[in-house]
C-alpha positions in Angstrom: -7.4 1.8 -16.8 -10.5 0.2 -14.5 -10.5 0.2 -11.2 -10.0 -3.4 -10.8 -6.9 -3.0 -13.0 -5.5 0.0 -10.4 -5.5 -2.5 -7.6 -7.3 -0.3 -5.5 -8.7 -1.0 -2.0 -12.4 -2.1 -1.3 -13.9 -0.4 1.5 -14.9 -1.4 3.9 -13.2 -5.0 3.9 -10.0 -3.3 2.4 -9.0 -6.2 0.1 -7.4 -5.4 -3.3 -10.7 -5.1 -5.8 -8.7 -6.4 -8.5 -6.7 -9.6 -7.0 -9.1 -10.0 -3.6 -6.2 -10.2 -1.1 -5.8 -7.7 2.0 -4.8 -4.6 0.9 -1.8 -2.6 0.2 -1.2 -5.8 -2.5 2.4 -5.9 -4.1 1.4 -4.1 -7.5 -0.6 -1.5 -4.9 3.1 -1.0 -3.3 4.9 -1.3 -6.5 2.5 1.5 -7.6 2.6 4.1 -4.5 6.6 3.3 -4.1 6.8 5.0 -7.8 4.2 7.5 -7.1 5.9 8.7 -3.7 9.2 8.2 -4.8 10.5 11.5 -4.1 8.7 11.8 -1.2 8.6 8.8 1.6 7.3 11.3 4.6 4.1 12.2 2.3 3.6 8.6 1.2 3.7 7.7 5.3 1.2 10.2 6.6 -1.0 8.8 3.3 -0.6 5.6 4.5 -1.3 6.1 8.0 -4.6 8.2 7.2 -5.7 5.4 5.2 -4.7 3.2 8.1 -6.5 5.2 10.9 -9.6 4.8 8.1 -9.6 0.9 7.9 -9.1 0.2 11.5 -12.2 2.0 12.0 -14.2 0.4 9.1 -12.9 -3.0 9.8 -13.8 -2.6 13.6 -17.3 -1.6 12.8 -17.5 -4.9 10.4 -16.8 -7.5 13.4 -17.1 -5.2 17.4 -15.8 -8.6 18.6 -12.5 -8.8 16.5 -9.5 -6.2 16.7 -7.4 -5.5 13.7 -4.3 -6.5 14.1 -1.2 -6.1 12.1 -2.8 -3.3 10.3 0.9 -1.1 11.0 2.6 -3.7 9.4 0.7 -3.8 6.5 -0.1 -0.1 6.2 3.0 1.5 6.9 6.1 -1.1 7.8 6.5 -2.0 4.4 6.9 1.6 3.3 9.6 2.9 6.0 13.1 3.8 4.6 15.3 0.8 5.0 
C-alpha cells in the first residue's frame, strides 16, 4: 500500500497526504481505532506524542498563529465514550 493510500500525516503542515485535510482524517481514525483496539491508553499517549510534535511544527510554520483545537483533533475523538 503507498503512503498516500495509508492516509498518513504530512509533516510539518500535518494534513492527510492522501485526501489533503487536517490530520487525524476519518480513514486515519478508522485505521488507528482498529489498530489500538485493545488498547485505548496506548493509542492516547500515541496520540498525544504526536500532538506535542505538531503543536511544535505548526508553531514554527506561522510564530504569529497558535494552534488551536489541536486536543480536539488529536486526542478527543479517541477518549472512551
Amino acid at each position: 500500500m503507498s503512503r498516500r493510500a495509508q492516509h498518513l500525516p504530512s509533516r510539518p503542515t500535518w494534513r492527510c497526504a492522501a485526501c489533503g485535510i487536517a490530520w487525524p482524517c476519518s480513514p486515519a481514525k478508522l485505521r488507528l481505532l482498529g489498530e489500538y483496539r485493545h488498547d485505548r491508553a496506548a493509542l492516547l499517549v500515541y496520540l498525544a506524542t504526536l500532538q506535542a510534535e505538531a503543536a511544535g511544527q505548526l508553531a514554527a510554520l506561522d510564530r504569529h498563529a497558535q494552534p488551536v483545537g489541536l486536543s480536539e483533533r488529536f486526542t478527543g475523538w479517541a477518549r472512551a465514550r
